[in-house]
C-alpha positions as CSV (number, residue, x, y, z in Angstrom):
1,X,0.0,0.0,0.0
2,X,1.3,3.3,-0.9
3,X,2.2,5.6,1.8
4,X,0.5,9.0,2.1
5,X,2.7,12.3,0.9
6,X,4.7,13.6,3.6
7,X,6.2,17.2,4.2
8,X,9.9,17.4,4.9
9,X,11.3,20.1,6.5
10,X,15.2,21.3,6.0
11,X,17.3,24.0,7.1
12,X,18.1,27.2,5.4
13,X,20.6,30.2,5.4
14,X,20.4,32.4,8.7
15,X,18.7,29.6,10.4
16,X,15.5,29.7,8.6
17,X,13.5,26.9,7.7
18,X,11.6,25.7,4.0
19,X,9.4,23.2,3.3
20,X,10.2,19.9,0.9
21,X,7.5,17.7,-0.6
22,X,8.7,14.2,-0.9
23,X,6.9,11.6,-3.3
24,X,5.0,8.7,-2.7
25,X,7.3,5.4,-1.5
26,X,6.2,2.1,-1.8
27,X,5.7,0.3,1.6
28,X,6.4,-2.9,0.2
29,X,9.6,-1.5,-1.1
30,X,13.6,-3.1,0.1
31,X,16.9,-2.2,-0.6
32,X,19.0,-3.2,-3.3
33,X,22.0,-2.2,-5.0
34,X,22.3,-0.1,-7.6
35,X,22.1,-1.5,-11.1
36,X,20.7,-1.1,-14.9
37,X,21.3,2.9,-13.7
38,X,18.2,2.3,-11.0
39,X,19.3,4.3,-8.1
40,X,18.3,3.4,-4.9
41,X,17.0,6.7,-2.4
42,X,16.2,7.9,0.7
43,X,13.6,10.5,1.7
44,X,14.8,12.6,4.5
45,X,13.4,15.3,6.7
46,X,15.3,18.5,8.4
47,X,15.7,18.9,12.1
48,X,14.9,22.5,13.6
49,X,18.4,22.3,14.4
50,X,19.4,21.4,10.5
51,X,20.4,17.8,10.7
52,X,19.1,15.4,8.3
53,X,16.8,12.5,9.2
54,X,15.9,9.5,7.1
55,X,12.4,8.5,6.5
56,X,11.7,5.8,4.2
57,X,13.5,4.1,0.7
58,X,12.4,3.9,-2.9
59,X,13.9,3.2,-6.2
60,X,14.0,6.1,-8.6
61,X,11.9,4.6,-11.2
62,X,9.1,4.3,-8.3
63,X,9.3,8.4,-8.2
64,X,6.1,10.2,-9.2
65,X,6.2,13.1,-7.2
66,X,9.0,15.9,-7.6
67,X,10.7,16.6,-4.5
68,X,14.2,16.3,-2.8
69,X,15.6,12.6,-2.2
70,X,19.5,11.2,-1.2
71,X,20.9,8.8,-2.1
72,X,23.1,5.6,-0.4
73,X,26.4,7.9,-1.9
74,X,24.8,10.7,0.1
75,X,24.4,12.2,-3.2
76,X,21.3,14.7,-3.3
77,X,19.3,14.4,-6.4
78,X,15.8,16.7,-7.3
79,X,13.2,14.4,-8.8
80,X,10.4,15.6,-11.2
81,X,6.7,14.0,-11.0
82,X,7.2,12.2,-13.8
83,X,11.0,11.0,-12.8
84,X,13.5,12.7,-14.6
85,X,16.0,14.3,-12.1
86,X,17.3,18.2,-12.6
87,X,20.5,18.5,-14.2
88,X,22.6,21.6,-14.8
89,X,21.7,25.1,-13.6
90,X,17.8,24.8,-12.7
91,X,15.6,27.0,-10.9
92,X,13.3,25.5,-8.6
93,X,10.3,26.4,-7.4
94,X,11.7,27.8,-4.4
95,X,12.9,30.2,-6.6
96,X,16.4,29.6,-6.0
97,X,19.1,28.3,-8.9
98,X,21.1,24.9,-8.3
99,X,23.9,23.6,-10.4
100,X,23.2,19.8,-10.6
101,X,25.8,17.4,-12.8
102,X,24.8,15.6,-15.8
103,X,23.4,12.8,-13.7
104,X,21.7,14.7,-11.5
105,X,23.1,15.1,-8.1
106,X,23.3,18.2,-6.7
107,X,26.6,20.1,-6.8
108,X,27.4,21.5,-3.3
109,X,29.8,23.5,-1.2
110,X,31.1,26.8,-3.5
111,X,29.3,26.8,-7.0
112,X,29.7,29.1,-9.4
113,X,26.5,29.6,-11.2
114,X,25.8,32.5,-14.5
115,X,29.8,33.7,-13.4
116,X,28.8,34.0,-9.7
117,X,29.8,32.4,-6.4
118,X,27.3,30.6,-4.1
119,X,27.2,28.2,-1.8
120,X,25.1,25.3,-1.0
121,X,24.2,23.2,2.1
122,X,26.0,19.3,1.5
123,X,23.4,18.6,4.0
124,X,20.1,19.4,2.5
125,X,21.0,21.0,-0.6
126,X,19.8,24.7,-0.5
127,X,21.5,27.7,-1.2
128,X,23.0,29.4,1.9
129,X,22.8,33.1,1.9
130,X,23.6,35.7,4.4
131,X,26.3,35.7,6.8
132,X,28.2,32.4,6.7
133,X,31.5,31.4,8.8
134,X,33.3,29.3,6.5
135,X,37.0,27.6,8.1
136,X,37.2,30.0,10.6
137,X,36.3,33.2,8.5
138,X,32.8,35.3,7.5
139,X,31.8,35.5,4.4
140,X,28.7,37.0,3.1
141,X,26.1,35.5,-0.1
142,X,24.0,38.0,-1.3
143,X,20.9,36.2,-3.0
144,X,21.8,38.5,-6.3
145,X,25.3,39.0,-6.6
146,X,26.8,35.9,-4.7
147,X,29.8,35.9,-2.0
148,X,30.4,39.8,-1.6
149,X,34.0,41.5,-2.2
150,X,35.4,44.5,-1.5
151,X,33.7,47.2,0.3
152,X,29.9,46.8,0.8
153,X,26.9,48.0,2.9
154,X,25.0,45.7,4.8
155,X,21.9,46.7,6.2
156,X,23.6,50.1,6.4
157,X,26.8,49.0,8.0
158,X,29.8,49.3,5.3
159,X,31.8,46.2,5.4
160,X,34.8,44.6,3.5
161,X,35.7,41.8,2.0
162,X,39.0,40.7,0.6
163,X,39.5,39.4,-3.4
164,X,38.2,35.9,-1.5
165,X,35.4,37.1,-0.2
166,X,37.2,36.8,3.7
167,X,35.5,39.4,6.1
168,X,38.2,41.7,6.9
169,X,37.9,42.1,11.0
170,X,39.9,44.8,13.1
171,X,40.1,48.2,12.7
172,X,39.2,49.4,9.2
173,X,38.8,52.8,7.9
174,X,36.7,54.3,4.7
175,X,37.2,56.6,2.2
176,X,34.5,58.7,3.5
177,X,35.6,59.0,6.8
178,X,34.2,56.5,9.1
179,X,36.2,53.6,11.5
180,X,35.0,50.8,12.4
181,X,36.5,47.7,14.4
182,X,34.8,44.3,13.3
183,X,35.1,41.4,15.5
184,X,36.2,37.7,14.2
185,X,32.4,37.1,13.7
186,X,32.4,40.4,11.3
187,X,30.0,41.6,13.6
188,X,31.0,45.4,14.6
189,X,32.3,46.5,17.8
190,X,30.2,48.7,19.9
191,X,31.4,51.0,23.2
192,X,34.6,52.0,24.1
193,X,37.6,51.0,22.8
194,X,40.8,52.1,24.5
195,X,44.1,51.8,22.6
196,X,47.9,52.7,22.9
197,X,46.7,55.8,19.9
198,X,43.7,56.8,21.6
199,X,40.2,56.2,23.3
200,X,37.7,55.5,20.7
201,X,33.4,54.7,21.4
202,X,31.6,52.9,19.0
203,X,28.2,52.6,17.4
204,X,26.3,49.4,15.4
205,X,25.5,51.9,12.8
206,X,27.8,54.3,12.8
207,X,31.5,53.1,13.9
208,X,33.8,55.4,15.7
209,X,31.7,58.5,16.3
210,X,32.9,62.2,16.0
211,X,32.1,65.1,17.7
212,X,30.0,65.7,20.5
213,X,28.0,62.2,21.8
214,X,26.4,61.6,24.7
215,X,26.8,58.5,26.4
216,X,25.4,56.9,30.0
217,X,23.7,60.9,29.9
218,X,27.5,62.6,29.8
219,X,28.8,64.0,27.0
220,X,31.8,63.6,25.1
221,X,33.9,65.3,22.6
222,X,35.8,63.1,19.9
223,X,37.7,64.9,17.4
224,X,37.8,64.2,13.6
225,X,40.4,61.4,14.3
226,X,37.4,59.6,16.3
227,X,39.7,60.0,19.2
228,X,38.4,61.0,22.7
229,X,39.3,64.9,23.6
230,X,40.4,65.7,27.6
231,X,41.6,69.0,28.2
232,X,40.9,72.3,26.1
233,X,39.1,71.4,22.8
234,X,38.8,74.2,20.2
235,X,36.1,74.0,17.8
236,X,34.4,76.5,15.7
237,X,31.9,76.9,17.6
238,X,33.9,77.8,21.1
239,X,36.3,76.4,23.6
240,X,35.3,73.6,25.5
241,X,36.8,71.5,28.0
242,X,37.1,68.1,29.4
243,X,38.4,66.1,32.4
244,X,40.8,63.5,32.6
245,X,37.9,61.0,31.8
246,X,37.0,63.4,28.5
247,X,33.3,64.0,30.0
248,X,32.8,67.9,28.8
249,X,32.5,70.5,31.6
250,X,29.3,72.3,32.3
251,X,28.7,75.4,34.3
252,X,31.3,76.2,37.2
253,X,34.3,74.0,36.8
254,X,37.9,74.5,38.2
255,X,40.7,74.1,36.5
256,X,44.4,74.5,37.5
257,X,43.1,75.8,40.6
258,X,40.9,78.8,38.9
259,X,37.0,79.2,38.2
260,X,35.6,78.6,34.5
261,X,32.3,79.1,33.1
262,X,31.1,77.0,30.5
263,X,27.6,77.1,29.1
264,X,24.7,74.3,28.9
265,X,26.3,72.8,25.3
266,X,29.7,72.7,27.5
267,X,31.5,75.5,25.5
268,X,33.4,78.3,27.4
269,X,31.4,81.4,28.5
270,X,33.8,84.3,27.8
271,X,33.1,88.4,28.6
272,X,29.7,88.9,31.1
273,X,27.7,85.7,32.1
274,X,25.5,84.2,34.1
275,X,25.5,80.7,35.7
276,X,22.5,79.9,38.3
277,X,21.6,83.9,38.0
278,X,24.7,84.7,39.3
279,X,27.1,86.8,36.7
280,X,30.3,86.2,36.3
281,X,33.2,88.0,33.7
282,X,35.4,85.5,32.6
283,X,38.7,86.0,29.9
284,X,38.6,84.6,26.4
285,X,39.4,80.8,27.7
286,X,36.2,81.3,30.1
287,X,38.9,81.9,33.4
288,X,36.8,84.0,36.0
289,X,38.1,87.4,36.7
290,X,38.3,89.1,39.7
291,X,38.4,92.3,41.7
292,X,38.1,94.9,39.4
293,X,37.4,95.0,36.0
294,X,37.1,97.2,32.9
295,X,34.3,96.3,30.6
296,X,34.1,98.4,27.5
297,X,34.1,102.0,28.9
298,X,33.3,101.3,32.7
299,X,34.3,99.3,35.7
300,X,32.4,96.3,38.0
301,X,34.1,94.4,40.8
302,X,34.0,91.0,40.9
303,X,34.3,89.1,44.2
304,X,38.0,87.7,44.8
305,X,37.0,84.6,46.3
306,X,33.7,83.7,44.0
307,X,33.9,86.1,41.0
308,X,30.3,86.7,41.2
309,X,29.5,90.2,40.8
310,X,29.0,92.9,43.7
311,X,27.5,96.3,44.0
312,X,27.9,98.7,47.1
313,X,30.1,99.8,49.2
314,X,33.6,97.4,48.9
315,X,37.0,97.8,50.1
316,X,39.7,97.1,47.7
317,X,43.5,97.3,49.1
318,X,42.2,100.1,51.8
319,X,40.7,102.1,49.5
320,X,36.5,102.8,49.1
321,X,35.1,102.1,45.9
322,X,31.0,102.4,45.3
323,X,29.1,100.1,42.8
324,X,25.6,101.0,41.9
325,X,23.6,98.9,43.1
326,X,21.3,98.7,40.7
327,X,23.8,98.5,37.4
328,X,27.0,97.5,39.4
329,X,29.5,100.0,36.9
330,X,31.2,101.9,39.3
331,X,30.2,105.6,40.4
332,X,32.7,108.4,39.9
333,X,31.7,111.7,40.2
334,X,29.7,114.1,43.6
335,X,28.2,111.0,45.4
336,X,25.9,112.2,49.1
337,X,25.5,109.6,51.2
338,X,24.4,109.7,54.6
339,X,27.8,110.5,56.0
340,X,28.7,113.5,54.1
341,X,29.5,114.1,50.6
342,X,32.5,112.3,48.7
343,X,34.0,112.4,45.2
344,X,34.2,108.9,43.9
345,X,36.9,108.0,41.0
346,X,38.3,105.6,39.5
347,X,40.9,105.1,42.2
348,X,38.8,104.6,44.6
349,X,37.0,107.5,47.3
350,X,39.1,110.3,47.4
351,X,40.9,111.0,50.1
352,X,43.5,113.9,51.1
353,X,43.5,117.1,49.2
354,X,42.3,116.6,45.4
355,X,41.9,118.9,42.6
356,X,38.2,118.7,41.4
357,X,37.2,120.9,38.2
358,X,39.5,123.4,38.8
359,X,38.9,123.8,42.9
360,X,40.4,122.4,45.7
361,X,39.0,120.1,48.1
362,X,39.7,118.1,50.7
363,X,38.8,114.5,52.1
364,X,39.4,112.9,55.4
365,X,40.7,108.8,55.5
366,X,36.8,107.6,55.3
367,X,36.3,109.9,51.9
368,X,34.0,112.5,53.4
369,X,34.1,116.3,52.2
370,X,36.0,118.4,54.6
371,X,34.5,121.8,55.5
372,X,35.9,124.9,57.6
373,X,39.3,124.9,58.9
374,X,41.4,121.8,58.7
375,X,45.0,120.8,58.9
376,X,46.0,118.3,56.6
377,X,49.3,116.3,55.9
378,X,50.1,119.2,58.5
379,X,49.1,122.8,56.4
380,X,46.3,124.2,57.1
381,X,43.1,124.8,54.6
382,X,39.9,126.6,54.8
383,X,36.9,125.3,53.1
384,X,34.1,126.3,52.1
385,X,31.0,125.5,54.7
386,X,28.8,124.7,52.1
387,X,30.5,123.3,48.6
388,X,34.1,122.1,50.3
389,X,35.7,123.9,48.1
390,X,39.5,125.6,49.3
391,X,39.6,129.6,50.1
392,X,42.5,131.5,49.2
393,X,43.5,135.1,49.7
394,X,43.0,136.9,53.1
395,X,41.2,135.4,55.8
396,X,40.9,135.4,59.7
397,X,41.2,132.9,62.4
398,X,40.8,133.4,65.9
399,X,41.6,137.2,65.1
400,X,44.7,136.4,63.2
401,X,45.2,137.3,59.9
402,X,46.1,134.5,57.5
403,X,46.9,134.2,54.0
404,X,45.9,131.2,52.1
405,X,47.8,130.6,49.2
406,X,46.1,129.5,45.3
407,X,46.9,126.1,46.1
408,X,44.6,126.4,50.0
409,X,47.5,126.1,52.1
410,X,47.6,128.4,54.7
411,X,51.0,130.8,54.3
412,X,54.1,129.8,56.5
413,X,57.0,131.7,57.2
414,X,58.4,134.6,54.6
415,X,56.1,135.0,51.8
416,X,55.6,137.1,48.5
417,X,52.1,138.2,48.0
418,X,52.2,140.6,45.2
419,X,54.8,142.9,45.3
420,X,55.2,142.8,49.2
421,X,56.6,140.4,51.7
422,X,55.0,138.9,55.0
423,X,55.7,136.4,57.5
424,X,53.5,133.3,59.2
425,X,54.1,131.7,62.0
426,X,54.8,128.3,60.9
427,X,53.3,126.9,63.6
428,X,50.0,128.5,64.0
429,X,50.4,130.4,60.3
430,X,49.1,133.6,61.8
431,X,50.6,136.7,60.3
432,X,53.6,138.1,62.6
433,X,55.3,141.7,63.1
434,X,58.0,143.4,64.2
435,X,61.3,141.9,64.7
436,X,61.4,137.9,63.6
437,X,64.6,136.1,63.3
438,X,65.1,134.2,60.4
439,X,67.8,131.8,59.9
440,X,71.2,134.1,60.0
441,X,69.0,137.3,60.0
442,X,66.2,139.4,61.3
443,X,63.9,141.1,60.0
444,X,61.2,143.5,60.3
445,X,57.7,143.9,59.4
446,X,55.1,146.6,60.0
447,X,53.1,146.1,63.0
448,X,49.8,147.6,61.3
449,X,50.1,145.9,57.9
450,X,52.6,143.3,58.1
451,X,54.6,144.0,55.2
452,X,58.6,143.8,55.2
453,X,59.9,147.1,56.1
454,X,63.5,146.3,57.4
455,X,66.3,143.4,57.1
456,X,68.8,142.8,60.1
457,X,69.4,141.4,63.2
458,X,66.7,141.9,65.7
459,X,67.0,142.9,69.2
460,X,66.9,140.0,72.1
461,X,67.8,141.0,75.7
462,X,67.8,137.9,78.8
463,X,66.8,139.2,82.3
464,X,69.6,138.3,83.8
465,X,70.8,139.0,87.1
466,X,73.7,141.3,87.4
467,X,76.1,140.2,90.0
468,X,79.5,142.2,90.8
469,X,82.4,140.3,92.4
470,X,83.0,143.3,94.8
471,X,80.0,143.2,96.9
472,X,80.9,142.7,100.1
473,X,78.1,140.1,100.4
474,X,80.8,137.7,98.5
475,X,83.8,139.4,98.0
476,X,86.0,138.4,100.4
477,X,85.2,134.2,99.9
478,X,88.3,132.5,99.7
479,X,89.0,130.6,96.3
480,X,92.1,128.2,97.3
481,X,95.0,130.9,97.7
482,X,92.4,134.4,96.8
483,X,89.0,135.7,96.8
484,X,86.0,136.7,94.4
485,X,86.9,140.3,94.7
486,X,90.2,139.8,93.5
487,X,89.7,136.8,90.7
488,X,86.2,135.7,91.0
489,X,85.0,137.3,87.3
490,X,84.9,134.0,85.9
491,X,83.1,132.4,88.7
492,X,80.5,135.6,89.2
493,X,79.9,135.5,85.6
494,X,79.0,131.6,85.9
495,X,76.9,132.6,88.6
496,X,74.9,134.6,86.7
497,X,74.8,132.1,83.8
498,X,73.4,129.7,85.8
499,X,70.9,131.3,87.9
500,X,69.3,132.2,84.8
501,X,69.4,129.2,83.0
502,X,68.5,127.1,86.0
503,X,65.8,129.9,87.4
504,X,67.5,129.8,90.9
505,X,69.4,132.6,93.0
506,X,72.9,131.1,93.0
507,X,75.1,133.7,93.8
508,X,79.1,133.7,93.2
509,X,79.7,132.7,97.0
510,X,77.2,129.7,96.4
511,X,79.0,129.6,92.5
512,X,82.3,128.1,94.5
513,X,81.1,125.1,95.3
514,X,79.9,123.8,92.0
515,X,83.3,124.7,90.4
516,X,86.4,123.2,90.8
517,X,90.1,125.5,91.0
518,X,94.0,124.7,91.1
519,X,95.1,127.5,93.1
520,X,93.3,130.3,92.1
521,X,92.5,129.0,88.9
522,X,89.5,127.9,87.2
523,X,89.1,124.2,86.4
524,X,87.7,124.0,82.8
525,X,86.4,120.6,83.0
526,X,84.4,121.4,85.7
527,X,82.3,123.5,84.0
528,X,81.3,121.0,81.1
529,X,80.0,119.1,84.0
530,X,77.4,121.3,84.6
531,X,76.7,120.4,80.8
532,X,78.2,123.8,79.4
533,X,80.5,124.2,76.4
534,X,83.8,125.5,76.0
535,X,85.6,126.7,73.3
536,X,88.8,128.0,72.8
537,X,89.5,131.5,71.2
538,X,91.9,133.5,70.2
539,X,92.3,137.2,68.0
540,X,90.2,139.6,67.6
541,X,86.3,139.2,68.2
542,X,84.8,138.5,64.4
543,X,81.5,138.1,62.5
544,X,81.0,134.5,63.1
545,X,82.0,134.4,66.5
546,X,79.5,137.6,66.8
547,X,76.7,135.1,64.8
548,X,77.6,132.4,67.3
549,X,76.9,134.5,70.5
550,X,73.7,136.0,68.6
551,X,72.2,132.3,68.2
552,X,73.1,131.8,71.2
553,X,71.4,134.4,73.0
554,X,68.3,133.8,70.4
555,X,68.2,130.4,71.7
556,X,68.1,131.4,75.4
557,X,72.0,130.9,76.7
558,X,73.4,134.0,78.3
559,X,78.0,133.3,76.5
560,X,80.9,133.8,78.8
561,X,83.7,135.4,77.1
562,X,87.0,135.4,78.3
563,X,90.0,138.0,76.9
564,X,93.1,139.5,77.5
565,X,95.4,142.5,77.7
566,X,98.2,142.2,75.3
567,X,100.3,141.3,79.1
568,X,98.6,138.3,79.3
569,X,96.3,139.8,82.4
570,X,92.4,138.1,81.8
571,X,88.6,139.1,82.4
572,X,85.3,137.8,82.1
573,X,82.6,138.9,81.0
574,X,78.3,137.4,80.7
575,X,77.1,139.2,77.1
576,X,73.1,139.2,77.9
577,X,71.9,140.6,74.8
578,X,71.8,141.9,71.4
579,X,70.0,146.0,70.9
580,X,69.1,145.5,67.1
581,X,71.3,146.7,63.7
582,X,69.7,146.5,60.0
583,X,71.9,145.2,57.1
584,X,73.9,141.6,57.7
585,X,76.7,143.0,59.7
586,X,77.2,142.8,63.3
587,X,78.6,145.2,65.4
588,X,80.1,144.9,68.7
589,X,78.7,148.0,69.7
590,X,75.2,146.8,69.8
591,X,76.0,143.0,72.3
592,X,75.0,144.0,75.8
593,X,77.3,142.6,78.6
594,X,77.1,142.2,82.6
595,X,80.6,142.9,83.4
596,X,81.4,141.3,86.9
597,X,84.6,143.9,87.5
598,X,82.3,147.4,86.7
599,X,79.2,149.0,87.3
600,X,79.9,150.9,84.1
601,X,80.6,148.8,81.4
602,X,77.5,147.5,79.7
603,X,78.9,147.0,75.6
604,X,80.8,144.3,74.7
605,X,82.7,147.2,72.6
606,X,83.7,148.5,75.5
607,X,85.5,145.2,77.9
608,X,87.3,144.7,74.2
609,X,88.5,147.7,73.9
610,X,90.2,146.8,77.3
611,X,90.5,142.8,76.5
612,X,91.1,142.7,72.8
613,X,92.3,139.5,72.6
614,X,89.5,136.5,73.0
615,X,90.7,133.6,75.1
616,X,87.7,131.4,76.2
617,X,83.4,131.4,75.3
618,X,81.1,129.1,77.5
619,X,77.7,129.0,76.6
């Protein structure tokens, strides 16, 4: 009895599966050899997993369905219905094209069929197409054009292929651009690929990528030789940066120790910007600057520990600068704040006396407008109560008169005004007249109007006492081997040198005890201990030993002089003062003296005249 049709199914390329009628087979039917050109077959099914399963024998004249059949050489053979076999190229109805020999079996492994390169299954015959690893390398059939060479797309992936058809794996670049790594399986890498030339990331679709790519939600910048980017990228579109693991900075990022702002797309903010509303000015690699800052034709300060931008009042090296607070340049110019007025610059608050559109004004340390009369950097100004701004000319002050120069200083000591000449005080710069000493000269200056009328030496007399070595109060104490009344001059003139200079009533009796003699004679030493000095002289008196006695007296010392007779006899004298002389000369004539030896004598012209030749000053 014949046995019903059966379907047989056999694997395909990729994995797929097609269907295979095979014919009727006689049940009654046994093996034989092959003889008279009778083959002897098999029908066969196709696991799922590809492998080939016998189902039943027949002889091929018993054949009278078409269909696929093996035979006991393992020789696959296609059978018509009415038993011919297909020979040569033949398409099936599968649609596919086999290359069978002249007897029919089916021609497998490579095949080369209308001058094109296929491959077909040994074990069931059909045409593999698609990916195919052949001894250990990947080749790929395309249903049209056979096994692929050379370079070729594959469901949008570009691929290549050597002269064999061999799937070239590794790295492997194309002419327009793209890199792509293919495993041994030609599939194509994907992620990151670190090598000794660079870190790479890779895409299914797309090989090594370029630019910027986000990955795991950070992005990345890879530059036109697909290689990761750390550090500063350049691009046209801006700077950017990167760490050390290439993800791109975004908003406030430190680098080598300093602030950088970098926008949303990571490229570098440079000039005025702001990152979480707070504004920054950064320099044209995105650095933050700070302190303060020119931008375009004003100035903003920038905080030197944050960089954000401040307003107000700040403090910059000790000096006061003011930001407006409500567009942060800072103010120059008249500023009133509730402290007083100030003049803002760019420098800071001024301070000290400045020069303001032509005027004078003045500042204390905090910036604030000085008014009235102040002393600053020790000369004294007047300013106006109600602008600030510097006096000059004639003025008074505490009933003084006092000059203010065109700078606002107050006049000190000789000056010009016009054509006449005046004199301050330098200490209190109130106008002075009369006699005033000035350096080597005096001079004089009208008591009513001030002005210079005379040059000379001005008078100066010290109250001092006048003691005479005669009185009997004195006269006869002993000195050693004498008395006062007979060589006490020196020691009476001391006396009276140092009751004044001490205040005290020391008279020449009391004088003795403080000095020290050799016989009758004075002991020079002695009287630098009582902190006097003592020159030597000789000749005539002359003009600077005159100038020397003058400043003296000026500066309140009372001089000892000592002189002699051309016989060697000696006398002292105590000059107390000075009567006055115009011109630069002085003249003996005019130095008044207590003279301890007469009640008469009272110029130093007149003990020379006696004593022409000096010997000894102690002032």
């Amino acid at each position: 009895m014949a046995q019903p049709m059966r379907k047989l199914l056999f694997a395909a390329a990729g994995g797929l599966l097609a269907s295979l009628m095979i014919g009727t087979i006689s049940a009654a039917a046994e093996e034989y050899d092959i003889q008279d050109s009778i083959r002897h077959l098999n029908s066969f099914i196709v696991t799922d997993s590809g492998n080939r399963v016998l189902t039943g024998s027949c002889e091929a004249d018993q054949i009278t369905e078409s269909g696929w059949y093996v035979s006991d050489d393992d020789s696959l053979y296609y059978y018509y219905s009415d038993g011919s076999c297909a020979q040569d190229e033949t398409t099936l109805n599968d649609g596919y094209t086999y290359l069978f020999a002249s007897d029919g079996a089916l021609r497998t492994g490579w095949q080369t069929v209308d001058g094109k390169r296929y491959y077909y299954s040994a074990e069931v015959g059909q045409p593999v197409f698609g990916w195919m690893d052949y001894q250990n390398a990947m080749y790929y059939i395309d249903k049209t054009a056979g096994k692929l060479t050379g370079v070729q797309t594959i469901d949008g992936i570009p691929y290549t292929f050597d002269e064999y058809g061999c799937a070239v794996t590794g790295w492997v670049s194309y002419a327009d651009g793209s890199l792509y790594f293919y495993n041994t399986d030609a599939s194509t890498a994907t992620g990151w690929a670190v090598t000794e030339n660079g870190t790479y990331y890779l895409t299914a679709d797309k090989g090594a990528v370029t630019g910027r790519y986000t990955i795991d939600g950070k992005e990345y910048y890879f530059g036109d030789d697909k290689k990761l980017k750390t550090g500063w990228i350049d691009t046209d579109s801006g700077k950017m940066w990167a760490d050390a693991d290439g993800v791109l900075a975004k908003g406030m990022v430190s680098i080598d120790g300093k602030n950088h702002c970098f926008d949303a797309q990571g490229y570098a903010l440079t000039g005025v910007c702001a990152i979480d509303g707070i504004t920054y000015y950064t320099d044209a690699n995105g650095a933050v600057q700070t302190g303060i800052q020119q931008i375009n034709d004003k100035y903003y300060y920038f905080n030197e520990q944050t960089g954000a931008l401040q307003t107000g009042w700040i403090t910059v090296n000790g000096v006061q600068y003011y930001f407006d607070p409500d567009e942060a340049y800072l103010r120059t110019g008249w500023l009133e704040t509730e402290n007083g007025t100030m003049y803002l610059t760019t420098s800071g608050a001024a301070t000290g006396i400045q020069t303001i559109d032509g005027g004078i004004y003045g500042f204390n340390a905090k910036g604030i407008l000085l008014t009235d009369w102040q002393t600053v950097n020790g000369k004294l100004y007047c300013f106006n109560p109600t602008n600030g701004k510097a006096l000059t000319g004639w003025t008074t002050k505490d009933s003084s008169k006092i000059y203010l120069n065109a700078d606002g200083t107050a006049a000190s000591g000789v000056t010009v005004i016009g054509d006449k000449t005046y004199y301050f005080d330098p200490s209190t710069f109130a106008m002075r007249t009369g006699w005033i000493t000035i350096g080597d000269s005096s001079s004089y200056f009208d008591p009513t109007t001030g002005v210079l009328t005379e040059t000379g030496h001005a008078p100066v007399q010290l109250n001092v006492v006048d003691y005479k070595q005669f009185d009997s109060k004195w006269s006869n104490k002993v000195i050693n081997y004498s008395t006062i009344g007979k060589v006490g001059c020196v020691t009476t003139a001391l006396a009276m040198k140092y009751s004044y200079q001490t205040n005290t009533n020391t008279t020449p009796d009391k004088m003795v005890s403080k000095l020290t003699y050799s016989s009758d004679n004075l002991i020079w030493s002695s009287c630098t201990k009582l902190g006097y000095t003592v020159d030597n002289a000789s000749g005539t008196i002359s003009q600077s030993v005159m100038q020397k006695i003058y400043d003296k007296l000026l500066s309140n010392k009372p001089v000892v002089i000592g002189a002699k007779k051309s016989d060697g006899s000696q006398h002292y004298v105590l000059v107390t003062g000075y009567t006055g002389s115009k011109g630069t000369t002085f003249s003996a004539e005019n130095f008044i003296i207590n003279d301890p030896g007469s009640s008469k004598r009272t110029k130093l012209s007149e003990y020379l005249a006696l004593f022409p030749n000096l010997y000894k000053l102690i002032y």
